[in-house]
C-alpha positions in Angstrom: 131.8 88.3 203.1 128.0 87.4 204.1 127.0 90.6 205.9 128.1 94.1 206.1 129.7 94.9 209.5 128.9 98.5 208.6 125.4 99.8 208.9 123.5 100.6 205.6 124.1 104.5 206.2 127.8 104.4 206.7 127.8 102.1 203.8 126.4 104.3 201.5 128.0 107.3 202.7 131.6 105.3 202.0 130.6 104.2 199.0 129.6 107.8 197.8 133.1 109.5 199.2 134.8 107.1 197.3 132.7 107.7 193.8 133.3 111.0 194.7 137.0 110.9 195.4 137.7 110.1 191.3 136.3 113.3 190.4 140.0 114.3 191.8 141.8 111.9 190.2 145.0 113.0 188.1 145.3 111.2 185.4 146.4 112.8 182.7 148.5 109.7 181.4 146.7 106.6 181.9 143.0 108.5 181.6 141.9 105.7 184.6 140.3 107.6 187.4 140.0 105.7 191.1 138.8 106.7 194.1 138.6 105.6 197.7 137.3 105.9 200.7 138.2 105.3 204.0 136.7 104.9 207.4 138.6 104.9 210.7 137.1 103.1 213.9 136.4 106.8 215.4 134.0 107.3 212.2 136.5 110.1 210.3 136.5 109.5 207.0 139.2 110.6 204.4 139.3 110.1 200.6 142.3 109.6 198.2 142.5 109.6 194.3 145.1 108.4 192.3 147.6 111.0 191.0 150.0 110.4 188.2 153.4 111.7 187.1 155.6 111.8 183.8 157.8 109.5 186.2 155.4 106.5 186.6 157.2 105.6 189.4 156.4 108.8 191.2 153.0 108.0 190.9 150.4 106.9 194.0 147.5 105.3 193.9 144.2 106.1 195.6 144.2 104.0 198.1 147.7 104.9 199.3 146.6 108.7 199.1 143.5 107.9 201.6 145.8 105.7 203.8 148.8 108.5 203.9 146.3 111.1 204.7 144.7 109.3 207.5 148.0 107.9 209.0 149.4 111.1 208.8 146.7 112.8 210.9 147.0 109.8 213.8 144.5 107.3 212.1 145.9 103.7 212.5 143.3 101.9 213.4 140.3 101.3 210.4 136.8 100.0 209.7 136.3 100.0 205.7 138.0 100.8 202.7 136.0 101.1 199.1 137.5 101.5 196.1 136.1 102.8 192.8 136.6 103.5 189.3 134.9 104.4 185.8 135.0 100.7 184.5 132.2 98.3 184.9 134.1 95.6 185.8 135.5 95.6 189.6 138.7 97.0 189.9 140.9 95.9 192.9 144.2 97.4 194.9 147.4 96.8 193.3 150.5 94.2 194.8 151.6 97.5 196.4 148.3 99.2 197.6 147.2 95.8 199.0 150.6 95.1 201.3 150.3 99.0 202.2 146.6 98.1 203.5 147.8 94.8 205.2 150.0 97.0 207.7 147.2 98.8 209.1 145.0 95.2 208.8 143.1 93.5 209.8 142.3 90.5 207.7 138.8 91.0 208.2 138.8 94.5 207.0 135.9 95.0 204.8 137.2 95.9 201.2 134.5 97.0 198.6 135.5 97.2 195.2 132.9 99.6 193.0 132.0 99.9 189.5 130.7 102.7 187.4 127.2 101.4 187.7 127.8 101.4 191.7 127.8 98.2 192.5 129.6 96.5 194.7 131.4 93.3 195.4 131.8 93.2 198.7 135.4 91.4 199.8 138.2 91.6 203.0 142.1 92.5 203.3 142.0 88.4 203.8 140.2 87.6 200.5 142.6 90.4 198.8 145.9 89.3 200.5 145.7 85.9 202.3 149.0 84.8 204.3 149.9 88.8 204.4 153.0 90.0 206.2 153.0 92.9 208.0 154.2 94.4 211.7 152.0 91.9 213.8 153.6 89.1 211.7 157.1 90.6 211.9 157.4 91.5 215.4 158.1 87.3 216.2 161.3 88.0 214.4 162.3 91.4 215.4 165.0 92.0 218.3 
């Protein structure tokens, strides 16, 4: 991903809400804190930390959490998503996190990953999740 579709002040702003967000984290368990952040096409943005449970399966990560609160207050439509976490190499969405993202899409979503230094590698839902299927892809099929 060459340039930044967002402008330097929105970047920074999401890239701080999502440092931010980890503070939150729950993690009692696994002691691995994440954070995101993420910005709808209106400019609203929400954050989301991962939260564990003794029932690992209960568990939701912190990108789901950001997603689930924007969806659930009429966000469908977004413009960035960054992810952090205390390690200083990149973390990146899990199998599940990353076909959760791909049903809001698009493919050229911008998707930074962030380290504990705060630095950035810059990616999309595309470079995370190529050949994705999700509702656009699945409505040639549906009745």
């Amino acid at each position: 991903m060459p340039d930044s579709p967002l402008s330097k002040e929105l970047q920074d702003k999401l890239f701080e809400i999502a440092l931010q967000a980890k503070e939150t984290s729950y993690s009692p368990y696994s002691k691995f804190r994440v954070g995101a952040a993420l910005l709808t096409e209106d400019g609203t943005f929400y954050k989301g930390c991962n939260i564990e449970n003794a029932s690992y399966g209960a568990c939701i990560c912190a990108e789901r959490t950001a997603y689930v609160k924007a969806v659930s207050e009429g966000h469908k439509k977004f413009a960035a998503l960054a992810v952090s976490s205390d390690q200083t190499e990149f973390i990146s969405p899990c199998g599940i996190c990353r076909q959760f993202i791909a049903e809001f899409g698009p493919a050229s979503l911008p998707v930074y990953l962030i380290n504990n230094d705060g630095k950035a590698l810059p990616l999309t839902l595309g470079d995370l999740l190529p050949y994705s299927f999700a509702l656009q892809q699945g409505e040639k099929y549906l009745i």
